[in-house]
C-alpha positions in Angstrom: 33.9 -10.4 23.4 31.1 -8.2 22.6 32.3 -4.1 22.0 28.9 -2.7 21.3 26.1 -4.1 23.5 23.5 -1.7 21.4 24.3 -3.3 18.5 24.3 -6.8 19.5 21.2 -6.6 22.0 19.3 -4.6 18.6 20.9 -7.5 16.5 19.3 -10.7 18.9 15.6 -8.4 19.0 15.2 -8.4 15.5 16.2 -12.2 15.1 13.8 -13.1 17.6 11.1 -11.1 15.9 12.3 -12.1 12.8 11.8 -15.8 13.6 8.9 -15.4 15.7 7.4 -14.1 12.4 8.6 -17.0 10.4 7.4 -19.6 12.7 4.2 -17.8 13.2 3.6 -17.6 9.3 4.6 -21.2 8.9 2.7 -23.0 11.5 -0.5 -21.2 11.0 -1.0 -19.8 7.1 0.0 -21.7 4.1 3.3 -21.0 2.3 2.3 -22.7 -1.3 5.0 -22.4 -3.7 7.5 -20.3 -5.6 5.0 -20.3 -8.6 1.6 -19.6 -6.8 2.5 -18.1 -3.3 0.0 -18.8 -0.2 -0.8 -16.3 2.3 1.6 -17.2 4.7 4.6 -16.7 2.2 5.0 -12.5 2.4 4.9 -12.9 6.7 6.9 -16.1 6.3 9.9 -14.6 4.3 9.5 -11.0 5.7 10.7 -12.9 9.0 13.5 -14.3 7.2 15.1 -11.1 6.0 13.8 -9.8 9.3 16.3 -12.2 11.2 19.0 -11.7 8.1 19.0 -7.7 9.0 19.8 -8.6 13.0 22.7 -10.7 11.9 23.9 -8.1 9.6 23.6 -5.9 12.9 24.9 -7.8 15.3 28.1 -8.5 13.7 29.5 -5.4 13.8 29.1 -5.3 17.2 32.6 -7.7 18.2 34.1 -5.3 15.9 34.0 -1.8 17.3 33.2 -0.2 21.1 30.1 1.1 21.4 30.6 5.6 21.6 29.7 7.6 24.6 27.1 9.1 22.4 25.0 6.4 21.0 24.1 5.5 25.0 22.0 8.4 25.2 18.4 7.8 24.3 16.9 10.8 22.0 13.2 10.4 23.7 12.3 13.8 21.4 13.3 11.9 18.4 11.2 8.5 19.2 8.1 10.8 19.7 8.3 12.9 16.4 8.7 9.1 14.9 5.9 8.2 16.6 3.9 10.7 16.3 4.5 10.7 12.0 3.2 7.0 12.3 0.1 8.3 13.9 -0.3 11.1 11.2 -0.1 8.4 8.4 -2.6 6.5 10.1 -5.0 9.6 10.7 -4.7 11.1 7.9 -4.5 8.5 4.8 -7.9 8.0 4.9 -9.7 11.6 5.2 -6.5 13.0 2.5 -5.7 10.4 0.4 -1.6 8.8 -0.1 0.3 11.8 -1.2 -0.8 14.1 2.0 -0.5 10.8 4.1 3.2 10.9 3.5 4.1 14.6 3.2 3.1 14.6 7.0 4.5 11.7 7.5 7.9 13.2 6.2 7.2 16.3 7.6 7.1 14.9 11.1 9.7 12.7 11.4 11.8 15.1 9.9 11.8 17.4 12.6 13.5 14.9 14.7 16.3 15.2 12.7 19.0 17.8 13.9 19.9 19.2 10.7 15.9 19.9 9.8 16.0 21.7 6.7 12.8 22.7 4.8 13.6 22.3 0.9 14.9 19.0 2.0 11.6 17.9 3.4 9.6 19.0 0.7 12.2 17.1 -1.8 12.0 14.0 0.3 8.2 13.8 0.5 7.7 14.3 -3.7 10.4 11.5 -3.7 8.8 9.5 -0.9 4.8 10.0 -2.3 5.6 8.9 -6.1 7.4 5.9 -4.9 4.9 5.1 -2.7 2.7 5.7 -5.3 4.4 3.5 -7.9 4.9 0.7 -5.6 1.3 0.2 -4.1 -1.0 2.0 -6.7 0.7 1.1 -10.5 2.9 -1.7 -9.2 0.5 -3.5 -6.7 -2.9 -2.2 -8.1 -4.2 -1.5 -4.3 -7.4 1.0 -4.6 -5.6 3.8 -2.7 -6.6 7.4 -3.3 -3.4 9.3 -4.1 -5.9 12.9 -3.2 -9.1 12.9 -1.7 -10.8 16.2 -2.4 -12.6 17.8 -1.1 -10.9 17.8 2.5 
């Protein structure tokens, strides 16, 4: 019997996306090989691990009751994580990466409960030179890390 209907219903969304991904990627781009990757190989195993998370989600779900708490929707919450996705969006392009994500941070941090400043700031250094590291040094991808002037 299923104890946390969250959980398991969160669990079966992100399998189906999962392997509507994988099916997508694999029926319509070409996967290549191990040794020289085609297009469709990123999409194609993103919706593997994709459908590997919701199994990893829905199994604790025969294993504990689902709390009073966790039925409540935080509406707030999904806005200010919405509205951070927005403020990437808007603003990578007139700012450059490292503003892009201090915003980014900034915003969805305030739908945290425990908001705390010195935190934020910490996070967003953190977040900006990964970022950074990953897509600029590690991937080569021309992004500006500042554009100045504003």
């Amino acid at each position: 019997m299923i104890a946390d209907k969250r959980d398991f219903i969160s669990g079966l969304l992100l399998i189906g996306l999962g392997v509507g991904v994988a099916l997508y990627a694999w029926m319509n781009y070409s996967l290549g090989s191990l040794q020289r990757m085609g297009p469709g190989m990123f999409p194609f195993g993103s919706g593997l691990v994709l459908a590997f998370f919701g199994v990893l989600v829905i199994i604790p779900a025969f294993l504990r009751a689902s709390s009073e708490e966790a039925s409540s929707v935080p509406v707030g919450s999904m806005i200010w994580i919405l509205l951070s996705v927005v403020a990437f969006a808007v603003t990578i392009p007139v700012a450059g990466l490292a503003p892009a994500v201090a915003a980014t941070v900034l915003i969805s941090s305030i739908a945290d409960r425990d908001f705390n400043i010195l935190r934020v700031v910490i996070l967003s250094v953190c977040v900006a030179t990964l970022t950074y590291l990953i897509f600029v040094v590690g991937l080569n991808l021309p992004i500006l890390l500042y554009r100045w002037p504003l």
